[in-house]
C-alpha positions in Angstrom: 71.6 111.6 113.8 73.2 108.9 115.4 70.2 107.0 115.2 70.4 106.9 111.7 73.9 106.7 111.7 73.5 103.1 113.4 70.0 102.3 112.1 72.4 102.2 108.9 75.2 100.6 110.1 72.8 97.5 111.3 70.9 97.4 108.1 74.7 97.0 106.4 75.4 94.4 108.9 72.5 92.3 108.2 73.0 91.8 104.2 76.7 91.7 104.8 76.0 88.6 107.2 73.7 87.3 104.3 75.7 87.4 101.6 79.2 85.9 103.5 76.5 82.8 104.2 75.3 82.5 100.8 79.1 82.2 99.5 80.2 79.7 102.1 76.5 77.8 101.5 77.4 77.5 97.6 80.7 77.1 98.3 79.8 73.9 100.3 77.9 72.9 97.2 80.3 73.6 94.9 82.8 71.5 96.8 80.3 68.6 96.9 80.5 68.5 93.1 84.1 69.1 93.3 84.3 65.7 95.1 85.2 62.5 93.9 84.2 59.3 94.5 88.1 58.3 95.3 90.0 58.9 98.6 90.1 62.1 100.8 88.4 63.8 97.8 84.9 63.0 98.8 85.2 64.5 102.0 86.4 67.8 101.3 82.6 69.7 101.3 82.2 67.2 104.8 85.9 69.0 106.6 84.8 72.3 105.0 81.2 72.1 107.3 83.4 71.1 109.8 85.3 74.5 109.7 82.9 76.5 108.8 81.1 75.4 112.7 84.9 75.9 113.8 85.1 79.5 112.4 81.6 80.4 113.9 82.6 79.3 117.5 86.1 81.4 116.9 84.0 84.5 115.3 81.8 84.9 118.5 84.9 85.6 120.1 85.6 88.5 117.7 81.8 89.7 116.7 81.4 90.0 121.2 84.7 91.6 122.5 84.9 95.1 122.1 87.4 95.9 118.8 89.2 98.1 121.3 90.0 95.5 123.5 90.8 93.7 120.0 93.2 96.2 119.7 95.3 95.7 122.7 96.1 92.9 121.7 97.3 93.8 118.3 100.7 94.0 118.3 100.9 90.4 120.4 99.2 89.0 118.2 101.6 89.9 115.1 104.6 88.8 117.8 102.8 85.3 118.0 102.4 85.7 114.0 106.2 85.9 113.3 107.0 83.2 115.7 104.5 80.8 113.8 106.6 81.4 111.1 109.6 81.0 112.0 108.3 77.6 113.3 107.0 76.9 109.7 110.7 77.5 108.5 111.6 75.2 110.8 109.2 72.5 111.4 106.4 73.0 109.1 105.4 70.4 107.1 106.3 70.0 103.3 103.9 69.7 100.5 104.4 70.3 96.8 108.0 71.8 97.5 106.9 74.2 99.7 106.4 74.7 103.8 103.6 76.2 104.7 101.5 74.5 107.4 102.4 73.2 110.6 101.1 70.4 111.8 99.6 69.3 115.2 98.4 65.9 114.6 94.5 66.3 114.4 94.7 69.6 112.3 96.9 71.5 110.5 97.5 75.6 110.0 99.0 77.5 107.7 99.8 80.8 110.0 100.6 82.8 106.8 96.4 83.2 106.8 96.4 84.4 109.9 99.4 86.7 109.6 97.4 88.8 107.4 94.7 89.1 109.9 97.6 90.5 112.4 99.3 93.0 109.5 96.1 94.4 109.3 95.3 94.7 113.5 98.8 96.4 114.1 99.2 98.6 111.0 96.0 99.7 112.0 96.7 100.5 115.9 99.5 102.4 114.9 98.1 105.1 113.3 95.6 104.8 115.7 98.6 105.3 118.1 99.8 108.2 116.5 98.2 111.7 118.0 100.0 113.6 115.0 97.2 115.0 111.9 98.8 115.0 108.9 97.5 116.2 105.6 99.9 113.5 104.2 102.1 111.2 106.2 105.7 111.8 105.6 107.6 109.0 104.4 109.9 108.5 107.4 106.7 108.3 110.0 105.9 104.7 107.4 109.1 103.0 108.4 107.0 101.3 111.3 104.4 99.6 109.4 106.7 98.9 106.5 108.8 96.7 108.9 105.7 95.4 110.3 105.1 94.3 106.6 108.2 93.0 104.9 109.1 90.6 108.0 106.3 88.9 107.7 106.6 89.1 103.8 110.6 87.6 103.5 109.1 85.0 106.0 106.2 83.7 104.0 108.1 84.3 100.5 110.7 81.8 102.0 108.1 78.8 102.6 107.8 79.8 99.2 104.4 81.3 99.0 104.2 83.9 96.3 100.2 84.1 96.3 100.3 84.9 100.5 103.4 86.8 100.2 102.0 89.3 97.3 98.9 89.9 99.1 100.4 90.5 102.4 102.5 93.0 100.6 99.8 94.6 99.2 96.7 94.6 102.3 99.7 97.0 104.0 100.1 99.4 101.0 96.6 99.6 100.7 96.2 100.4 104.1 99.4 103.2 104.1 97.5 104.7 101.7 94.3 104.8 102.8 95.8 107.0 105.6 97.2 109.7 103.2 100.8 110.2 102.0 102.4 112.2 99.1 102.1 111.5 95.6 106.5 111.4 95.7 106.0 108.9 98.2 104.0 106.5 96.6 105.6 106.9 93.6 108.8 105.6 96.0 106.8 102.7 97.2 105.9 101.2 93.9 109.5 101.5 92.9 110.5 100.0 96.3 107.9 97.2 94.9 109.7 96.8 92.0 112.7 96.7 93.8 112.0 94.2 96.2 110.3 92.1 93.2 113.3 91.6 91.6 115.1 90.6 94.3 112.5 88.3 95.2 113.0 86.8 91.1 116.8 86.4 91.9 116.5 85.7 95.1 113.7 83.9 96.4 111.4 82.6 94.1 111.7 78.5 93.5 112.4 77.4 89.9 109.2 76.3 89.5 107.3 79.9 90.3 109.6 81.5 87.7 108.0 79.2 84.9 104.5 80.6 86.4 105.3 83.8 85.9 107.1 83.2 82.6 104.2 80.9 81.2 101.7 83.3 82.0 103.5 85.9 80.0 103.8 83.1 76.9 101.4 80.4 77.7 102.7 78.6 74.4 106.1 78.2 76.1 104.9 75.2 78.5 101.3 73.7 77.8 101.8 70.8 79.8 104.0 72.5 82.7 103.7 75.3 84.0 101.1 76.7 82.2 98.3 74.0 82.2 96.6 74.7 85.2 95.7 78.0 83.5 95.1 76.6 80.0 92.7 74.2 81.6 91.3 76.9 83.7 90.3 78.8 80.5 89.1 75.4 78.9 86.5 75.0 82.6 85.2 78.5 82.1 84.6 78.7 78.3 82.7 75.5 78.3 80.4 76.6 80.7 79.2 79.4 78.3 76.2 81.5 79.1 74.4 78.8 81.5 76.3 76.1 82.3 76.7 72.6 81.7 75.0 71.6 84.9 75.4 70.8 88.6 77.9 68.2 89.0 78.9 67.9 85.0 81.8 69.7 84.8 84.3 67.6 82.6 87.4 69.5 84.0 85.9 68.3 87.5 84.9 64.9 87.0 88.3 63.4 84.7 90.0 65.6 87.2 91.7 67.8 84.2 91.9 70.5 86.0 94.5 70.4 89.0 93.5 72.2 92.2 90.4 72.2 91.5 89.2 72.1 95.0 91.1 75.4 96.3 92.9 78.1 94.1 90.6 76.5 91.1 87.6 76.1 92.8 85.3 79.2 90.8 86.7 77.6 87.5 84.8 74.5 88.6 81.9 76.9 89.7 81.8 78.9 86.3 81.8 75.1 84.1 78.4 74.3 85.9 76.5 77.2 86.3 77.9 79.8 83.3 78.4 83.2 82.8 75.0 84.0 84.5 75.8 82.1 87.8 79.4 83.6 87.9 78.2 86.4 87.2 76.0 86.3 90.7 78.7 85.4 92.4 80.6 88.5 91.1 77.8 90.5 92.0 78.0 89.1 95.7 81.2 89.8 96.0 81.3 93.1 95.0 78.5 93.9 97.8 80.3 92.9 100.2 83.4 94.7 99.4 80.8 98.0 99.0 79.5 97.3 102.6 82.4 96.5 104.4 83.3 100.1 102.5 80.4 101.7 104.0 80.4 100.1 107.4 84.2 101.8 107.4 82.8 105.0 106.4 80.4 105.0 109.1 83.2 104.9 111.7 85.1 108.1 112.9 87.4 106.1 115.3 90.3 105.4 113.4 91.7 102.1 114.3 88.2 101.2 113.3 88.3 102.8 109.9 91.3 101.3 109.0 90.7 97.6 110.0 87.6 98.1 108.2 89.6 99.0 104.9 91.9 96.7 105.7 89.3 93.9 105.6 88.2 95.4 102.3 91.7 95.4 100.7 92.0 91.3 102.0 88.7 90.7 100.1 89.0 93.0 97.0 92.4 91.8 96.4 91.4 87.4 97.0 88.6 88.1 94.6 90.5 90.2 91.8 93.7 88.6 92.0 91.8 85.1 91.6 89.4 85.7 89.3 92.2 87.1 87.5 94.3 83.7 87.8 91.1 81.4 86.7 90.8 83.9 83.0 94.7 83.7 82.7 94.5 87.0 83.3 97.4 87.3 86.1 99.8 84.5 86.9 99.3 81.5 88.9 100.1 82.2 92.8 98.1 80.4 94.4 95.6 82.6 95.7 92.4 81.5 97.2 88.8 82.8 96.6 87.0 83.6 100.0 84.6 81.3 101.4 84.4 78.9 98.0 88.0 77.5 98.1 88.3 74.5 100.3 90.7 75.3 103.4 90.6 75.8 107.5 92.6 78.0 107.6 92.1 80.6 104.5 87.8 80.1 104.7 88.6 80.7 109.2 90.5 83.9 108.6 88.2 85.4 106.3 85.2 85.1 109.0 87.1 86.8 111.6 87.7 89.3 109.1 83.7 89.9 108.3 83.6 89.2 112.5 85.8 92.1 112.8 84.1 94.1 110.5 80.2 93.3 112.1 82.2 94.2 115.5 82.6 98.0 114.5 79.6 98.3 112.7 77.8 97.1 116.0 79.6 100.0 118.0 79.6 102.5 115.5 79.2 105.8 117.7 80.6 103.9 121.1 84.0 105.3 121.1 83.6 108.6 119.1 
């Protein structure tokens, strides 16, 4: 039986490696099209190769070290999270009205990415910490990981960084209740949420995100302001129709009409070229990796295993859904990026070490039950 159980677990491993590569190949190619002949532009498929070799000498780290060992380290980890953070606040560098990286010269990082790698490490060790079995966890055994959460979260929202902050937010709900709590708790959590979203609207969200959020609900409101990028975003992915208009002949791309076309936008670029049928493989992609990484979790009895599993799921389902949903004017603009297409160290690093992570427990699936 266990065998099987890890015959399985290596067969999910392999496509799951597979399919990540064939998202950051087309992503590179994507980006190449992306690129323009003026400036920094051209070379952002070039600095994307570049990270991708970065990421792969950082994921040996994660893919070879035991996850337990992994999980020592956990809550350190999330200490040196909140402390990166703080530095942003203090010394990060500004772009676009908003501090979000920091800066050392040859490189930058935006520890935001790499805080929701931490949330989902320590929420996970501690109810792998916890001896207790509970047929649902009662709500005050969650104040833990909710402060592990919202610190992180009034942190990030301050840079501002809706889109990171959101996300955050959400990865440790999904992960709360993935471990089991009452209905009349989680009906208290989303008002919580609801709570802490309007206190975010009065007070931390930036003028400027409010007329995001606004526009989205009436686009007509501001067609050359705040709601363009997703008007234009429409414009990129109706024009590509059923196949496409062709590799490098997107007209969003090329008279740069589109802004941020590289990162948040990049799939609107994607869907121009190739059509519904080529976005629609993509989709298709992503959606197999979110069912492996599902059933590599399964596959797992050990629990801080299970839930950095699911937690790697919930980063993934949630940086596909929410930016599809951006890219159809669907949700509203907050800058959220789609994994392993976007241009971006630091987002297209994190989300290896997450598959990393995920390939590390399927590899010892049975080890430490």
């Amino acid at each position: 039986m266990e065998t099987l159980t890890r015959k399985k677990s290596n067969t999910n491993i392999g496509i799951l490696l597979l399919l990540c590569l064939i998202l950051i190949i087309v992503g590179i190619v994507n980006l190449f099209s992306v690129a323009t002949p003026r400036g920094i532009e051209s070379q952002y498929h070039s600095q994307q190769v570049i990270w991708v070799i970065i990421g792969i000498l950082i994921c040996s780290f994660f893919v070879v070290v035991d996850y337990k060992k992994l999980e020592t380290l956990s809550y350190p980890l999330y200490l040196v999270c909140i402390i990166l953070l703080v530095a942003v606040l203090l010394f990060g560098k500004t772009a676009m009205g908003a501090k979000r990286w920091l800066d050392f010269g040859i490189f930058q990082i935006q520890p935001a990415e790499i805080t929701k790698i931490a949330i989902i490490l320590s929420i996970s060790k501690y109810f792998s910490d916890k001896k207790e079995v509970y047929e649902s966890w009662p709500i005050y055994k969650l104040h833990v990981p909710m402060i592990l959460v919202l610190l992180p979260f009034i942190l990030i929202i301050k840079q501002p960084d809706l889109g990171t902050a959101l996300i955050l937010l959400l990865i440790g709900g999904f992960i709360i209740i993935f471990n089991r709590i009452k209905i009349s708790h989680f009906i208290f959590m989303l008002l919580a949420g609801v709570g802490f979203s309007l206190l975010a609207w009065y007070k931390f969200l930036k003028p400027y995100q409010k007329k995001r959020i606004i526009a989205f609900l009436n686009p007509e409101s501001d067609v050359l302001g705040s709601a363009y990028h997703s008007i234009q975003s429409i414009i990129a992915v109706g024009s590509g129709q059923m196949f496409g208009k062709g590799y490098m002949k997107s007209t969003q791309s090329q008279f740069s009409f589109l802004p941020e076309q590289h990162t948040d936008f990049v799939f609107s670029i994607f869907a121009e070229e190739w059509g519904f049928v080529g976005s629609l493989v993509i989709i298709i992609i992503c959606i197999s990796i979110l069912f492996l990484i599902l059933k590599i979790s399964s596959l797992s009895n050990d629990i801080f295993a299970k839930n950095v599993s699911f937690g790697a799921f919930a980063y993934f389902f949630l940086h596909f859904s929410i930016n599809i949903g951006m890219l159809l004017g669907l949700l509203p603009v907050v800058g959220v990026t789609f994994p392993f297409l976007s241009y971006g160290g630091s987002s297209l690093v994190s989300s290896m070490i997450l598959i990393s992570i995920v390939i590390n427990v399927g590899v010892r699936t049975g080890k430490h039950e």
